[in-house]
N, C-alpha and C positions, 0 to 999 in steps of 0.2 A: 219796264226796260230789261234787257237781257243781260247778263255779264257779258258778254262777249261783244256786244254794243257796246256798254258802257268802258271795254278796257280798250278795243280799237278805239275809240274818241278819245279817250286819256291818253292814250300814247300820242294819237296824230296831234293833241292840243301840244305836248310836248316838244313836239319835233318841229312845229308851226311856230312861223311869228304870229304876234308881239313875244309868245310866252318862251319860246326858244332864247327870244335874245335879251327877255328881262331875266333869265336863268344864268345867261352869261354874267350881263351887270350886276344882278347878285352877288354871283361869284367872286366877280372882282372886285364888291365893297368888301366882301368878308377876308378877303388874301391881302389887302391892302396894309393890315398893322404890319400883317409877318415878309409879307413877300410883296413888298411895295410894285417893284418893276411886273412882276404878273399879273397886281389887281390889277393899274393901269392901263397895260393891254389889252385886259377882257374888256374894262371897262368904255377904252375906247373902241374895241373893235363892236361890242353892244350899240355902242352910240352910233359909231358911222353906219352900220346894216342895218337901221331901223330906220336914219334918215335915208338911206342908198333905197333902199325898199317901198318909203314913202313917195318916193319922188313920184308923178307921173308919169315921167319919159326911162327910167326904170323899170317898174313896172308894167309898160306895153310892152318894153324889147323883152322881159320876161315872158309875159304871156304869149304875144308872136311866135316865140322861140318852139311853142309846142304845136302853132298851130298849121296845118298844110294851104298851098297856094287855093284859094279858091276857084271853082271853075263851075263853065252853065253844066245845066242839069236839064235832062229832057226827059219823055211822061216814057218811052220808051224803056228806059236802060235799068229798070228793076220791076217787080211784081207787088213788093207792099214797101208801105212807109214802116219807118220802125221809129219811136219816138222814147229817149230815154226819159228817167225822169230826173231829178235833179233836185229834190229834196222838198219837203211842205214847210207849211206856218202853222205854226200850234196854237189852239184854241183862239181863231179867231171870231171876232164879235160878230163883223160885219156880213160873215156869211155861214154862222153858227158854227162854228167847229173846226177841223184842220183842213187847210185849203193849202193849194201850191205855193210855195214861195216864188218868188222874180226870177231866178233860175229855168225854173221849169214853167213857168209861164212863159216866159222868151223863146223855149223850144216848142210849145204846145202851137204858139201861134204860129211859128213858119213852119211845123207840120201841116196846120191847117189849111196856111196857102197851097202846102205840094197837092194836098190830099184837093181840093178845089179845082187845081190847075191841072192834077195829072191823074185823078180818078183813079188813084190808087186805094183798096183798105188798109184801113192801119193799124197799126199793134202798141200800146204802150207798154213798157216794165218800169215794176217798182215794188219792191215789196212793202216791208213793213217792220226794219232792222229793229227800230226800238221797242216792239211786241205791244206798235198800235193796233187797235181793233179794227182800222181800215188801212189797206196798203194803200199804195203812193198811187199806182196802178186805177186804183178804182176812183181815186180823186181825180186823177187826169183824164179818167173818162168823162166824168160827169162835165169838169168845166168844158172840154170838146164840145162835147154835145149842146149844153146850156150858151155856153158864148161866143161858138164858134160855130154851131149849124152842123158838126161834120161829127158821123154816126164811128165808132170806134169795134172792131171786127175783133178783136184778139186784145184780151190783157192777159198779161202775164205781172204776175202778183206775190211770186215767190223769193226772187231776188234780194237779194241783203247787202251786192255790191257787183261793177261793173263784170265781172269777170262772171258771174251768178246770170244778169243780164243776156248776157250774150250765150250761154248756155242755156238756158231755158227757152229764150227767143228761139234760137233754132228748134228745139226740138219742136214746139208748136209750128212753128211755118213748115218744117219739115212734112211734117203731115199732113199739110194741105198744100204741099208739093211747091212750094215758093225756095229758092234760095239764094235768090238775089235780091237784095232789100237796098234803098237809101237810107243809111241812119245818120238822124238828126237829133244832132246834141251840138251842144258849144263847141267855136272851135279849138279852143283850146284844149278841148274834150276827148278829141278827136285822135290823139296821139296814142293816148292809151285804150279805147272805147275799141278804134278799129280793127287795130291785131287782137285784140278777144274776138271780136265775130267775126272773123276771118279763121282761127283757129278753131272756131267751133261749127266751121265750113258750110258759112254765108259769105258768097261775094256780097261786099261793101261799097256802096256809092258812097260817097261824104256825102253829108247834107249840112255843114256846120252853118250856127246863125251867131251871131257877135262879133263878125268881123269889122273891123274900121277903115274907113280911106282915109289913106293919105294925106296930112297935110303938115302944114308949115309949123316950126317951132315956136312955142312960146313962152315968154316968161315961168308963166305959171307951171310948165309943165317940170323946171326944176326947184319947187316949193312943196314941200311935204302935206299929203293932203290924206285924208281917213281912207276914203274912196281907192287911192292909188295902194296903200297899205292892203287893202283889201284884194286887190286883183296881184298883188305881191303873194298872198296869202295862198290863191288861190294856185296861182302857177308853181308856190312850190309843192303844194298837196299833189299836185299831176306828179310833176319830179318824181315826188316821193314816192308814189302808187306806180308809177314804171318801175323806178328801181325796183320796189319790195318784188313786183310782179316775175321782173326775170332775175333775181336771186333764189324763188320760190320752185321758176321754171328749172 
């Protein structure tokens, strides 16, 4: 693993729940002999933002918040698929070695439908941030091809983060004269994914997959649940990666 992996991950663990807001409740056990009224404060504001976060109907209007209306898509309205990647599983058993995580599985397979339906070639990126011996890139080619039938034209391998992505992606299509791509990634992905590859001047189709219909309230959905923490978790690393992005800009 690189320093520079290992201290972006330590900062973003920082800045993410749970660990953001067990730093609070820390805080306010330890303020609590001296400064009664402040420990309380963190300590309830710690407590309510980890239940408010858990909920499930919190956490979608988070997630939602970043992601664009969906809309059809036809075989017309770009040149290649571009398919990010979204992180692997380390050392697994069942198929010797680092294979994609649920993330990037999720994008690989409704790549595969586009690439099926609209006969486009496709490109993955990913590199290889934590100074694995295979990037992300070469793993999402092989499960394409192995489980999904559909032959993958362009990896791009050198990326270390979305903004890395989108900049190397273009240069390769570039040269083989494409600059209008569908990129499919999460939609909630899609808030921060699309102005990088736009700024690095590829017109952008969305192609986001993890969208939800509509339905009706339920109980459950104001009950704190691991699942709903997690897509909490998830939406505010976007947040955060937009902000850093145009503070940067």
């Amino acid at each position: 693993m690189t320093l520079s992996w290992l201290l972006t991950n330590l900062i973003a663990a920082l800045l993410l729940p749970p660990l953001s807001l067990l730093i609070v409740g820390g805080a306010g056990l330890l303020l609590l002999p001296s400064r009664p009224r402040l420990g309380r404060g963190l300590l309830m504001l710690s407590l309510s933002a980890l239940w408010l976060l858990s909920t499930p109907i919190a956490a979608r209007l988070f997630l939602d918040s970043l992601s664009p209306a969906p809309h059809a898509l036809h075989s017309r309205d770009a040149g290649a698929i571009v398919i990010l990647g979204g992180g692997r599983s380390r050392n697994s058993v069942e198929y010797g070695g680092d294979t994609v995580n649920p993330y990037t599985q999720e994008r690989l397979r409704y790549g595969a439908r586009l690439a099926r339906e609209f006969r486009k070639p496709v490109l993955v990126t990913g590199g290889a941030p934590g100074g694995e011996t295979v990037s992300e890139a070469q793993i999402m080619a092989v499960v394409l091809r192995n489980e999904y039938g559909v032959p993958v034209r362009w990896l791009e391998k050198r990326a270390r983060n979305t903004r890395e992505n989108a900049l190397f992606t273009a240069d390769i299509l570039g040269k083989a004269g494409i600059r209008r791509i569908y990129l499919v990634t999460h939609a909630w992905h899609l808030a921060r994914a699309a102005p990088e590859f736009r700024r690095a001047g590829l017109t952008v189709i969305p192609a986001g997959t993890g969208y939800r219909m509509d339905g009706d309230l339920e109980f459950f959905d104001f009950i704190p649940s691991a699942s709903a923490l997690l897509n909490s978790y998830l939406a505010t690393h976007e947040w955060i990666g937009l902000l850093w992005y145009r503070l940067r800009d």
